[in-house]
C-alpha positions as CSV (number, residue, x, y, z in Angstrom):
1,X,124.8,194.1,153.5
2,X,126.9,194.7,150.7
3,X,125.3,196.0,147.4
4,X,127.2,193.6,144.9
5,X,125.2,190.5,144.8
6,X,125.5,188.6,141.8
7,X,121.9,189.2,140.9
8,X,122.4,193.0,141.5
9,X,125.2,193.4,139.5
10,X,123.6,191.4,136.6
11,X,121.0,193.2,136.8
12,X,122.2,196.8,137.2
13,X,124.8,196.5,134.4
14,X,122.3,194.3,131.7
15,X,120.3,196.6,128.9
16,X,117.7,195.0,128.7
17,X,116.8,195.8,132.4
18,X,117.6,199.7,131.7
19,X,115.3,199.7,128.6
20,X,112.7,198.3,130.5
21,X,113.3,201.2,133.6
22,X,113.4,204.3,131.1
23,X,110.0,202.6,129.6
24,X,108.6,202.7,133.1
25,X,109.7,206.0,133.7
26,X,108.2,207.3,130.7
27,X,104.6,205.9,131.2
28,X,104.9,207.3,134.9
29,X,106.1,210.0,133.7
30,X,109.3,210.7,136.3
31,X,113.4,211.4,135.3
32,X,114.7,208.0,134.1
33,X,117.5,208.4,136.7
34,X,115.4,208.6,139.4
35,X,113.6,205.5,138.4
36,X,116.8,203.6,138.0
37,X,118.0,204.8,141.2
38,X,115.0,203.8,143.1
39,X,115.0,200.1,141.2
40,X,118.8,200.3,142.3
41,X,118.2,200.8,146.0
42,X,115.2,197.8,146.0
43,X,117.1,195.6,144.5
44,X,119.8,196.1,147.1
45,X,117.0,195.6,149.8
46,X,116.2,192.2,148.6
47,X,119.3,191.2,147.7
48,X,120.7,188.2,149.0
49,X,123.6,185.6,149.3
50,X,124.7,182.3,150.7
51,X,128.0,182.4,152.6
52,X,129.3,179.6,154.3
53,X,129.9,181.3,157.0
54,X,126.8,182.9,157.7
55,X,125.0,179.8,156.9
56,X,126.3,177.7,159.1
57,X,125.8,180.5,162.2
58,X,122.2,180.6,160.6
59,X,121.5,176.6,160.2
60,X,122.5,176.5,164.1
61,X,120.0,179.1,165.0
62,X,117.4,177.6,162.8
63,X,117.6,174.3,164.5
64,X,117.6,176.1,168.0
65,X,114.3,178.0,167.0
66,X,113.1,174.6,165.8
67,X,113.5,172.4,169.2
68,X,110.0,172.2,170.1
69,X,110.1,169.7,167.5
70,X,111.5,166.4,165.9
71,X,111.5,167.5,161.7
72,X,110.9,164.4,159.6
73,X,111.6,164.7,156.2
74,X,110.5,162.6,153.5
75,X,113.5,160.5,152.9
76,X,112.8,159.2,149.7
77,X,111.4,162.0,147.8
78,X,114.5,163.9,149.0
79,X,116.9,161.6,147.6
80,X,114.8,161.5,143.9
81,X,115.1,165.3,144.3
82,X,119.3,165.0,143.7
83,X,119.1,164.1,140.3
84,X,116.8,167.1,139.3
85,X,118.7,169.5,141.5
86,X,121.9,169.0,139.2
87,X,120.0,169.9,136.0
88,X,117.3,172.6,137.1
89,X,116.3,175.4,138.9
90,X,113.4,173.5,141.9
91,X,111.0,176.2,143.2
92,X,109.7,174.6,146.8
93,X,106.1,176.0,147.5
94,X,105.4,175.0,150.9
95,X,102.3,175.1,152.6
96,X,102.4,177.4,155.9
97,X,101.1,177.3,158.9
98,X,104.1,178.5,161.3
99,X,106.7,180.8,161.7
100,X,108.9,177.6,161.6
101,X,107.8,176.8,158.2
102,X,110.3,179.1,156.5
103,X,113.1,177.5,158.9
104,X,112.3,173.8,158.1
105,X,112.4,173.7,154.2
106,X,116.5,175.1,154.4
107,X,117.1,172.3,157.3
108,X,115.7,170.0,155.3
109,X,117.7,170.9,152.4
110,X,120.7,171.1,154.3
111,X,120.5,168.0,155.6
112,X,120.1,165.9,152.3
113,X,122.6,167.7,150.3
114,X,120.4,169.5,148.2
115,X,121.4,173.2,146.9
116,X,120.1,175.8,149.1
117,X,117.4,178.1,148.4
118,X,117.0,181.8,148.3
119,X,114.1,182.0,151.0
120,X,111.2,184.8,150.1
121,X,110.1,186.0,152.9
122,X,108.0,188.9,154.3
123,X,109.2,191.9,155.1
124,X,107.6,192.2,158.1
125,X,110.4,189.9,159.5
126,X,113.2,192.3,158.1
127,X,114.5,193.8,161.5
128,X,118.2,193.9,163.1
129,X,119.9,192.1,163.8
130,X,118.4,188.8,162.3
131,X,117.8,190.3,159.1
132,X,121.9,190.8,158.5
133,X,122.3,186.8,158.7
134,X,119.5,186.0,157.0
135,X,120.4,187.9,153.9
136,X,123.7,186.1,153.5
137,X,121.7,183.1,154.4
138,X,119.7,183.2,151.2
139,X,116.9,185.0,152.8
140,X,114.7,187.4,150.5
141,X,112.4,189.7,152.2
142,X,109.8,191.3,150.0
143,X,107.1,194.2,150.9
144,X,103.7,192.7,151.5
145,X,101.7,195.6,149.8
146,X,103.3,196.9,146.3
147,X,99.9,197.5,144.9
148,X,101.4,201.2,144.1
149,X,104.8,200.4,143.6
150,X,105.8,200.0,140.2
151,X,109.0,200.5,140.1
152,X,109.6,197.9,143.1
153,X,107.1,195.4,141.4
154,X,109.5,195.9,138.1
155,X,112.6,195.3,140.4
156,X,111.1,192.1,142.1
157,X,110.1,190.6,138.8
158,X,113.4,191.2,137.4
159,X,115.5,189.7,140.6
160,X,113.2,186.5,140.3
161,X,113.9,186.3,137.0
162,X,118.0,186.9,137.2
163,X,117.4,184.1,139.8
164,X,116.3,181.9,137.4
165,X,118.5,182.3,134.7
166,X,121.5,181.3,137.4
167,X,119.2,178.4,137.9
168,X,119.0,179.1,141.8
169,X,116.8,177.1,144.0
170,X,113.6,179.3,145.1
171,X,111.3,178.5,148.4
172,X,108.6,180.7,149.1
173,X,105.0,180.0,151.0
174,X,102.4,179.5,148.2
175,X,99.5,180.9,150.5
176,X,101.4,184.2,151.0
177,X,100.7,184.2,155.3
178,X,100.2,181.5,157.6
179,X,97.2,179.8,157.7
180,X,94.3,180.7,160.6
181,X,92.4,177.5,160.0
182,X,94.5,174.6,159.9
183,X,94.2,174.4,156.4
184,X,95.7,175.7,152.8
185,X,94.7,179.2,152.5
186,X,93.9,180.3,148.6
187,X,97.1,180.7,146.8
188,X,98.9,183.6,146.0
189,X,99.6,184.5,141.9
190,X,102.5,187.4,142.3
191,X,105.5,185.2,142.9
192,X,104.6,182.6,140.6
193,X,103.5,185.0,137.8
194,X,107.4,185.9,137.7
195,X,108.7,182.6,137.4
196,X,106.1,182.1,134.3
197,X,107.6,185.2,132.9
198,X,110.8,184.4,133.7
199,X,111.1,181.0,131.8
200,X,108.8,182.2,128.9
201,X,111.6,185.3,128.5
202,X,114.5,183.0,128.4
203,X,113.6,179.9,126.6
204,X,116.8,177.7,127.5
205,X,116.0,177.5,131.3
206,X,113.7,175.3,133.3
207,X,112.2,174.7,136.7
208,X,110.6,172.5,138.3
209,X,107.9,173.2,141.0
210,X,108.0,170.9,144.2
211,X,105.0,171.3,146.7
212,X,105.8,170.5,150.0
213,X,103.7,170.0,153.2
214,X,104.5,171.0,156.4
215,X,102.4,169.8,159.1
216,X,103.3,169.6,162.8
217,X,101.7,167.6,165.8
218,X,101.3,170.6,167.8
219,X,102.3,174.3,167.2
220,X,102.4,176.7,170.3
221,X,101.4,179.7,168.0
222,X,97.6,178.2,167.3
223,X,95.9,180.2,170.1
224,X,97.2,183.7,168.8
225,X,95.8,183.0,165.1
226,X,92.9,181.7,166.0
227,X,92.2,184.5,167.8
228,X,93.2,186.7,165.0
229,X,90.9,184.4,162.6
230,X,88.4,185.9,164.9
231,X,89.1,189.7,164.8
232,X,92.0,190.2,167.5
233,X,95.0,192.5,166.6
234,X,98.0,190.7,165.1
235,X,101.2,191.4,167.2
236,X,103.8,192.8,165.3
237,X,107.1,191.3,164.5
238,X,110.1,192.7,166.4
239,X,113.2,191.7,168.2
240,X,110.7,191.7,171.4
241,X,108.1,189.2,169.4
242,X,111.4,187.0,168.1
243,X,112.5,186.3,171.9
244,X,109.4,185.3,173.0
245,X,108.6,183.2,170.2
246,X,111.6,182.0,171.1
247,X,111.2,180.8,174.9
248,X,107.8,179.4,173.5
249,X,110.1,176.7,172.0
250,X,111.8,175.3,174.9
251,X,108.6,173.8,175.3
252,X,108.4,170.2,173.2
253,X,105.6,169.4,171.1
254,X,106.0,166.3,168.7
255,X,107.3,165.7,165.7
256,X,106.7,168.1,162.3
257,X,106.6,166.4,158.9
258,X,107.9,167.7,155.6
259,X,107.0,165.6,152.4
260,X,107.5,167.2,149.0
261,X,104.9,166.1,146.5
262,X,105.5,165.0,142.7
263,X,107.7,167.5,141.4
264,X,106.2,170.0,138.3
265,X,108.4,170.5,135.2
266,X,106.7,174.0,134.6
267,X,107.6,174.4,131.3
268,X,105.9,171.8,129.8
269,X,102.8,172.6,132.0
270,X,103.1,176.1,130.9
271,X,102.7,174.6,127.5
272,X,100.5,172.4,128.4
273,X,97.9,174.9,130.1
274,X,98.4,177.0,126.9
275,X,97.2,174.6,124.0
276,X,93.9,174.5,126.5
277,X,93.7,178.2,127.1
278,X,95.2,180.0,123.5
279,X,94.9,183.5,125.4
280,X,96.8,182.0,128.5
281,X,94.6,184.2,130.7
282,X,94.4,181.7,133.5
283,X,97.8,179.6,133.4
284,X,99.5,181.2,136.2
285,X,96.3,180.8,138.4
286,X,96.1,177.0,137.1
287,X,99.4,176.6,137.9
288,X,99.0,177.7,141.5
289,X,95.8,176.4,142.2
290,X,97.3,172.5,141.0
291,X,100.1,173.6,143.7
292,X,98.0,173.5,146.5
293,X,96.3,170.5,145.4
294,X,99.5,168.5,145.3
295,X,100.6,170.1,148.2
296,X,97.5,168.7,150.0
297,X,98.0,165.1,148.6
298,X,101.1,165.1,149.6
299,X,100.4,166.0,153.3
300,X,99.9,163.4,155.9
301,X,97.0,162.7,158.3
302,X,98.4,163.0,161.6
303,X,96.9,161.2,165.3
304,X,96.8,164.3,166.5
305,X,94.5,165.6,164.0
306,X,92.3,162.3,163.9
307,X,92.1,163.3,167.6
308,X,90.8,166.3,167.4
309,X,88.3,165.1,164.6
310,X,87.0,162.8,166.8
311,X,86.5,164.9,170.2
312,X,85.0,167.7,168.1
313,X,82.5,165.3,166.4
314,X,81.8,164.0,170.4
315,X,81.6,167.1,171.7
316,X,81.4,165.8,175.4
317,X,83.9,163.8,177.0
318,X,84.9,160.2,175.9
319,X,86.6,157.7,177.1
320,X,89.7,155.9,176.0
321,X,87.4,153.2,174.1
322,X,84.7,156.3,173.7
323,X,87.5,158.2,171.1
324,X,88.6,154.9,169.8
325,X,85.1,153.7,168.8
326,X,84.9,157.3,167.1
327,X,88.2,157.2,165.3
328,X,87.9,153.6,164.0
329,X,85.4,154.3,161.0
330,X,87.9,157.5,160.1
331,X,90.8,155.3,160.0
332,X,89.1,152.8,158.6
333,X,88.2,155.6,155.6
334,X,91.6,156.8,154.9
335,X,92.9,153.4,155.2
336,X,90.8,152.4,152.2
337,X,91.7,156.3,150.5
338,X,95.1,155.1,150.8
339,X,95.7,158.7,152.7
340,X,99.3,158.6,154.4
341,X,99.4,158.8,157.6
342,X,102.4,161.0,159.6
343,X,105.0,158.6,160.8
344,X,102.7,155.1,159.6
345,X,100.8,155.7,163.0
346,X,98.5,152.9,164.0
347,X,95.6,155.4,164.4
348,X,93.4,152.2,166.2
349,X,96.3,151.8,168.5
350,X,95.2,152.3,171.7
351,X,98.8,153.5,173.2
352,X,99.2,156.0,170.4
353,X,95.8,157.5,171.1
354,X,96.5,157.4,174.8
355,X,99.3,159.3,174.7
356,X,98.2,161.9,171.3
357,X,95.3,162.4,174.5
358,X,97.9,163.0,176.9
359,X,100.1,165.0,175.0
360,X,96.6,167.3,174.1
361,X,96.0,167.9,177.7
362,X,99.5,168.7,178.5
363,X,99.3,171.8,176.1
364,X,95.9,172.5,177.1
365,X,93.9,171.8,174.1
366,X,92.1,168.8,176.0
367,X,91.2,168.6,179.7
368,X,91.1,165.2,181.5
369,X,89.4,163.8,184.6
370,X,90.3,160.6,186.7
371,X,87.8,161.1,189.6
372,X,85.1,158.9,188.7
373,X,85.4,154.7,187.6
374,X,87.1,155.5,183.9
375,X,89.4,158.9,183.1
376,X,87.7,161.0,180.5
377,X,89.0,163.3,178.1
378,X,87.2,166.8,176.7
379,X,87.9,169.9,174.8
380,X,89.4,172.4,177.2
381,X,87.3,175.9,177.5
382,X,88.1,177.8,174.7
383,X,89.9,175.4,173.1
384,X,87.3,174.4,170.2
385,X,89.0,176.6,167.7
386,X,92.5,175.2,168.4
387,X,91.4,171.7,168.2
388,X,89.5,172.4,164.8
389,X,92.7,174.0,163.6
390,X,94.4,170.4,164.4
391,X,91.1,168.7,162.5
392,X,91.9,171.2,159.8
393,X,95.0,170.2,158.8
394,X,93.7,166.4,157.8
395,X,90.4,167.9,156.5
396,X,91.5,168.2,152.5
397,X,91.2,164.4,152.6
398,X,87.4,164.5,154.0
399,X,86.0,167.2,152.0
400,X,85.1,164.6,148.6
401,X,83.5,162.0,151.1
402,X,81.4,164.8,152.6
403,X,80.3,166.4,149.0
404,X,79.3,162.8,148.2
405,X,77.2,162.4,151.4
406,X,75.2,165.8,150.4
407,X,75.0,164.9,147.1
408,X,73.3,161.5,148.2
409,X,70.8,163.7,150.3
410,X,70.1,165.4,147.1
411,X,69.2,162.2,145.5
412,X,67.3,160.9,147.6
413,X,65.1,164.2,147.2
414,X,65.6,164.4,143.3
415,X,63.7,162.4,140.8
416,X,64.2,158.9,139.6
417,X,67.4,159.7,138.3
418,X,69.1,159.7,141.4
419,X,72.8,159.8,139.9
420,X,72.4,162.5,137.4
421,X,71.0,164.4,140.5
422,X,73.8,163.5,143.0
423,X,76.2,164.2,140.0
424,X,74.7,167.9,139.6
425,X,74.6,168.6,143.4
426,X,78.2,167.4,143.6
427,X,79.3,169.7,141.0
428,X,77.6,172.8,142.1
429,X,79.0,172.0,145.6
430,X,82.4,172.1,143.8
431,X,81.6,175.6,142.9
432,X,80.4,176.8,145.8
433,X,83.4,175.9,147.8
434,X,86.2,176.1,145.5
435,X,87.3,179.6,146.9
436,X,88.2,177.5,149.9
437,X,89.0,174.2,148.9
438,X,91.3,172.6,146.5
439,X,89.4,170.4,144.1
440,X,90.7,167.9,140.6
441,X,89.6,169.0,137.5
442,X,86.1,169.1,136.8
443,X,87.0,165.4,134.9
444,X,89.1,164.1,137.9
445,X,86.4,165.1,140.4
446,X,83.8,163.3,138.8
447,X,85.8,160.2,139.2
448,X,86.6,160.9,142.8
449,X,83.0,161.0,143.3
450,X,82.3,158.0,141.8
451,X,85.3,156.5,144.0
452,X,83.5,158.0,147.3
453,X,79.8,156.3,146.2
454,X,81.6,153.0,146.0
455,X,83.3,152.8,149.2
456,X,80.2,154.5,151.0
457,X,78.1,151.6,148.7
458,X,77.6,148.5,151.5
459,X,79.6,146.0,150.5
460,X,81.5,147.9,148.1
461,X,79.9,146.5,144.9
462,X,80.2,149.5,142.7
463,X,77.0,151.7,141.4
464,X,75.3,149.4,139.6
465,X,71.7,150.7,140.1
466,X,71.1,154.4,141.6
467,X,67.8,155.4,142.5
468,X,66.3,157.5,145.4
469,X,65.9,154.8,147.4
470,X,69.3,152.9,147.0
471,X,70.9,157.1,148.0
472,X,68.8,156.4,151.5
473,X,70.3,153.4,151.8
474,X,73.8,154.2,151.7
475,X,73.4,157.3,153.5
476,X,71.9,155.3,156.4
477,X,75.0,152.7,156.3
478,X,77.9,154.4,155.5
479,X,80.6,155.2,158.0
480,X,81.5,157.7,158.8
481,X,79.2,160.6,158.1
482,X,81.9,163.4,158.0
483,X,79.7,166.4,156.1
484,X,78.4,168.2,159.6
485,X,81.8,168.3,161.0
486,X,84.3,169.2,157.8
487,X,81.6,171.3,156.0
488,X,79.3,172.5,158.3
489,X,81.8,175.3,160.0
490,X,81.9,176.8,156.3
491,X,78.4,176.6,154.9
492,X,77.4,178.4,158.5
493,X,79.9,181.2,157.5
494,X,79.0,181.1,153.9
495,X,75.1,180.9,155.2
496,X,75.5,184.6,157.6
497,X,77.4,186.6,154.8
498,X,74.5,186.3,152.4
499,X,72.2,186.5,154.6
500,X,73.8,189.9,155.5
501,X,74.5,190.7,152.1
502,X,70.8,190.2,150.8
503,X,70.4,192.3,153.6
504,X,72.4,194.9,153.3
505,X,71.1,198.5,152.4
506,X,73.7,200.0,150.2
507,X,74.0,198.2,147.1
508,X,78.0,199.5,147.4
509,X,79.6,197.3,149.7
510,X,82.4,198.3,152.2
511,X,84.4,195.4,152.6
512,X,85.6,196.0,156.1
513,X,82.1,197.2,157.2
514,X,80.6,194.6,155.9
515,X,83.1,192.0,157.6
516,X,82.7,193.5,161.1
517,X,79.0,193.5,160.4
518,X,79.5,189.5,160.0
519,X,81.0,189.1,163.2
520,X,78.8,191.0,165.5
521,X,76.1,189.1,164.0
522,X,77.8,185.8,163.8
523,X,78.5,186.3,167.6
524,X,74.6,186.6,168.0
525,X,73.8,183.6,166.1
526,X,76.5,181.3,167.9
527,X,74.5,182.6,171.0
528,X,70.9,181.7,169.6
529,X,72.9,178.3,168.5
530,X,71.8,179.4,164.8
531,X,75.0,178.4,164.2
532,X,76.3,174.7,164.7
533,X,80.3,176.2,166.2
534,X,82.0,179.3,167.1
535,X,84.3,178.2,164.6
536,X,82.2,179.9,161.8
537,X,82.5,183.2,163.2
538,X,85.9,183.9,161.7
539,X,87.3,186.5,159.3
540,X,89.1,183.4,157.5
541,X,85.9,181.5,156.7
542,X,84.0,184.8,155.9
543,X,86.3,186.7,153.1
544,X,86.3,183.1,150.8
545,X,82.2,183.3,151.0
546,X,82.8,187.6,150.2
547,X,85.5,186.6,147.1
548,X,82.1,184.0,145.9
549,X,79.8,186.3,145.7
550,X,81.8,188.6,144.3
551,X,83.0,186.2,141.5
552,X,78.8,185.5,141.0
553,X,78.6,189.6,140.2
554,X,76.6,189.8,143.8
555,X,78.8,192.8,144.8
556,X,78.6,194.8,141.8
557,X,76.3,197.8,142.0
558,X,75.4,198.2,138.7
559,X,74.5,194.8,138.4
560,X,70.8,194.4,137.1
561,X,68.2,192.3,139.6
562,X,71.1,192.5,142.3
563,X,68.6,192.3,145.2
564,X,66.7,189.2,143.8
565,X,70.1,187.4,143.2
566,X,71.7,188.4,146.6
567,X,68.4,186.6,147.8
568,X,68.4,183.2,145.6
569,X,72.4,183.4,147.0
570,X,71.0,183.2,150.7
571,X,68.3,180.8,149.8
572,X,70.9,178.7,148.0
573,X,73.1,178.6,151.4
574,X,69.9,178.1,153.0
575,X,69.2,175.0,151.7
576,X,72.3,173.7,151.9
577,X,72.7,173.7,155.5
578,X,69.5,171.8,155.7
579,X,71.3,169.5,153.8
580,X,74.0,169.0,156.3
581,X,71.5,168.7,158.7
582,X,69.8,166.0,157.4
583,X,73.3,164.1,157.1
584,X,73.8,165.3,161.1
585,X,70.3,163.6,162.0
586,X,71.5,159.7,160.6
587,X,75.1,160.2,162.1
588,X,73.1,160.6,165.2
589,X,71.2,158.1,164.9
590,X,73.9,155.3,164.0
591,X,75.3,152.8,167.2
């Protein structure tokens, strides 16, 4: 790859850039030629370039790797996107749960005429002799750890920003790695943080963010993260991985879908997020955090996913009429949410569940059996955590409904002001679980809440009187109880890591000790049935409940009454799984 990219050669010849290297150099105290030398040779790694020619050679393999699947894109929001692409720079943060995911926002670009993108990528996926096309394909791989790296954090931030200030198109997966769950991993600042500082430094450009979901019926690469969710080894990424990743997608799955969400104008949210915070300590983080939440509305609820919901809520084998009798409250739901649904499925349609059913045994997620007078249909053996990473992917758009449903539990155990109670538990539920979720503004959430009380109300009336007693009797008629399935999986893992932690001996805690601790014991606990699903015992549900209680001071050492509050943090998980039980008890007992 030649060293004379555009960017480069901005860069390496611009002052301003060489001020900022001998300044470096200084505080490190190193040769300011060696500094600029080594920022020389980084930015050559990451630079990159669209040629025609290797673009085209690289949009034919991209569309062979992507074969498994039939890529719909958003057709509308793609051709609103034209006008904005003539006048800024549009930064694509796109959820990511698949290898393909870096592959489908360039063929999606491609395809409706939109600029292409300079691609960040890993460098884990920087190996010969894909990496030589992909450079001159716009693709920008960038080290994974540059904790100490200074001068290649120094070079990064300066490339974004050169990128900018050509008003280039950026794409880069707002989560940082593929997800384990199904669902949006917590976003990550470092990317974004440059492109704050970029437009801040140079106060006649703009961008605009555009999230964009990418969610796919199936995805043959499930099994292997699940697996490493749970503790297994990840397979590294070589020319021997790429090939048979490769034959994996001669097998069809189903269609994926790419919707981009309202675009950002990040300027003025910059500003925005600045006349609320004066000391701007948390705009980036805002920034990204409103992302994912777009990023989440924006992502459709697919059959395959309302599937899964419903075989995992069974948990035995259903019928035809057994899984549409389960899914028809659930559609029901997001029809009335207004949730879009992948492809405007009918999800009561009883072909189009048949053949999601079919399609779920072909791949081996779901068994079937024909012996007896009706076929039935159940979860394969060891395929609970691949049909909860399908569930997962629709589960942003159950999470409110299920925090109303504990919060009406709460009421009805509260005092005689059962709405000032459900409005409390509902807010401290927020907090609990906002490490893994994506929640609306503390304002915003309160008015989902309300929204969720109303269409859980019988009869849908609105919340005219809210005592104990009128909690009960929504709780008791409201369809469907979702709370044990969406947040059950998390308060179990949330439950065992303070339990261990109010347990643990050292008052230090070793992170990776202390995370293999929670596995062994989460193993035990699935095998008492302490816990409700293997699906708890994961590394991905356990390191959001760590990063809680270590945002609640529970892992600091020197932290005063630390034993006491590492217990009130257990009891406090405690009680909220009694919570969900109690919600788990009237699902049962409904028709």
């Amino acid at each position: 790859m030649s060293s004379d990219t555009p960017e480069v050669v901005q860069l390496l010849a611009d002052d301003g850039f060489a001020g900022r290297l001998a300044e470096l150099a200084r505080s490190l105290g190193r040769d300011p030629g060696e500094v600029s030398a080594e920022a020389a040779g980084y930015l050559r790694e990451m630079g990159a370039v669209h040629t025609a020619r290797a673009m085209s050679a690289w949009s034919r393999f991209t569309r062979w790797m992507f074969r498994a699947h039939e890529l719909l894109v958003d057709e509308e929001a793609a051709r609103r996107l034209h006008r904005l692409d003539r006048k800024y720079s549009l930064l694509f943060l796109f959820s990511h749960r698949s290898y393909l995911d870096g592959a489908a926002v360039p063929v999606a670009l491609d395809r409706h005429g939109l600029s292409p993108a300079y691609t960040l990528g890993g460098s884990n996926l920087n190996f010969f002799p894909v990496n030589h096309l992909a450079r001159r394909s716009g693709i920008v791989y960038i080290r994974r750890s540059t904790h100490d790296q200074p001068v290649y954090k120094l070079a990064l931030r300066a490339y974004i920003g050169q990128l900018i200030r050509n008003r280039k198109n950026l794409s880069w997966s707002i989560e940082g790695g593929r997800t384990r769950t199904g669902k949006l991993r917590p976003p990550t600042y470092g990317i974004v943080r440059y492109v704050v500082d970029a437009l801040e430094a140079a106060p006649d450009t703009e961008a605009l963010i555009v999230p964009v979901s990418i969610v796919y019926e199936q995805l043959h690469e499930v099994g292997s993260m699940t697996a490493e969710a749970r503790g297994s080894r990840k397979r590294p990424e070589d020319i021997r991985w790429l090939v048979n990743f490769a034959r994996l997608q001669a097998n069809r799955l189903g269609r994926a879908y790419l919707d981009f969400g309202e675009p950002v104008p990040l300027r003025e949210r910059i500003a925005e997020l600045r006349g609320a915070d004066q000391q701007g300590r948390h705009v980036v983080e805002r920034i990204a955090l409103d992302t994912s939440h777009r990023i989440n509305q924006a992502t459709p609820v697919t059959v395959t996913a309302v599937v899964c919901l419903a075989m995992l809520a069974a948990d035995r084998a259903l019928t035809l009429d057994g899984v549409l009798e389960t899914v028809a409250p659930m559609a029901g739901y997001i029809e009335s949410r207004r949730w879009p649904v992948a492809g405007a499925a009918n999800l009561t349609d009883r072909a189009t569940v048949r053949r999601t059913l079919q399609e779920l045994v072909a791949s081996g997620v779901l068994t079937s059996y024909d012996g007896g007078t009706d076929t039935v249909w159940v979860i394969g053996p060891g395929q609970h955590l691949v049909a909860a990473f399908y569930r997962n992917t629709a589960i942003h758009m159950l999470v409110d409904r299920a925090i109303g449903e504990l919060a009406l539990v709460a009421a009805t155990e509260g005092g005689p002001d059962g709405l000032a109670t459900a409005t409390e538990e509902a807010l401290r539920l927020r907090d609990l679980l906002k490490f893994d979720f994506f929640f609306a503004r503390r304002r915003d959430f309160a008015e989902q809440m309300a929204l969720e009380l109303a269409i859980i109300e019988p009869g849908g009336g609105g919340l005219h009187e809210f005592t104990p007693a009128n909690a009960r009797r929504w709780l008791e008629h409201g369809k469907p109880l979702v709370a044990p399935l969406v947040l059950r999986p998390y308060l179990d893992a949330y439950h065992l890591v303070a339990d261990r932690l109010a347990a643990w001996e050292d008052e230090e805690v070793d992170e990776p000790r202390f995370l293999d601790e929670c596995l062994r014991v989460g193993k035990q606990w699935a095998l008492q049935g302490r816990l409700a699903s293997e699906e708890s015992v994961s590394l991905e549900l356990f390191k959001p409940a760590l990063h809680l209680a270590r945002h609640r001071g529970l892992l600091d050492s020197s932290a005063s009454d630390l034993r006491q509050r590492r217990a009130d943090f257990r009891d406090e998980l405690r009680e909220t799984v009694r919570r969900v039980t109690v919600v788990a008890e009237l699902a049962q007992q409904k028709p």
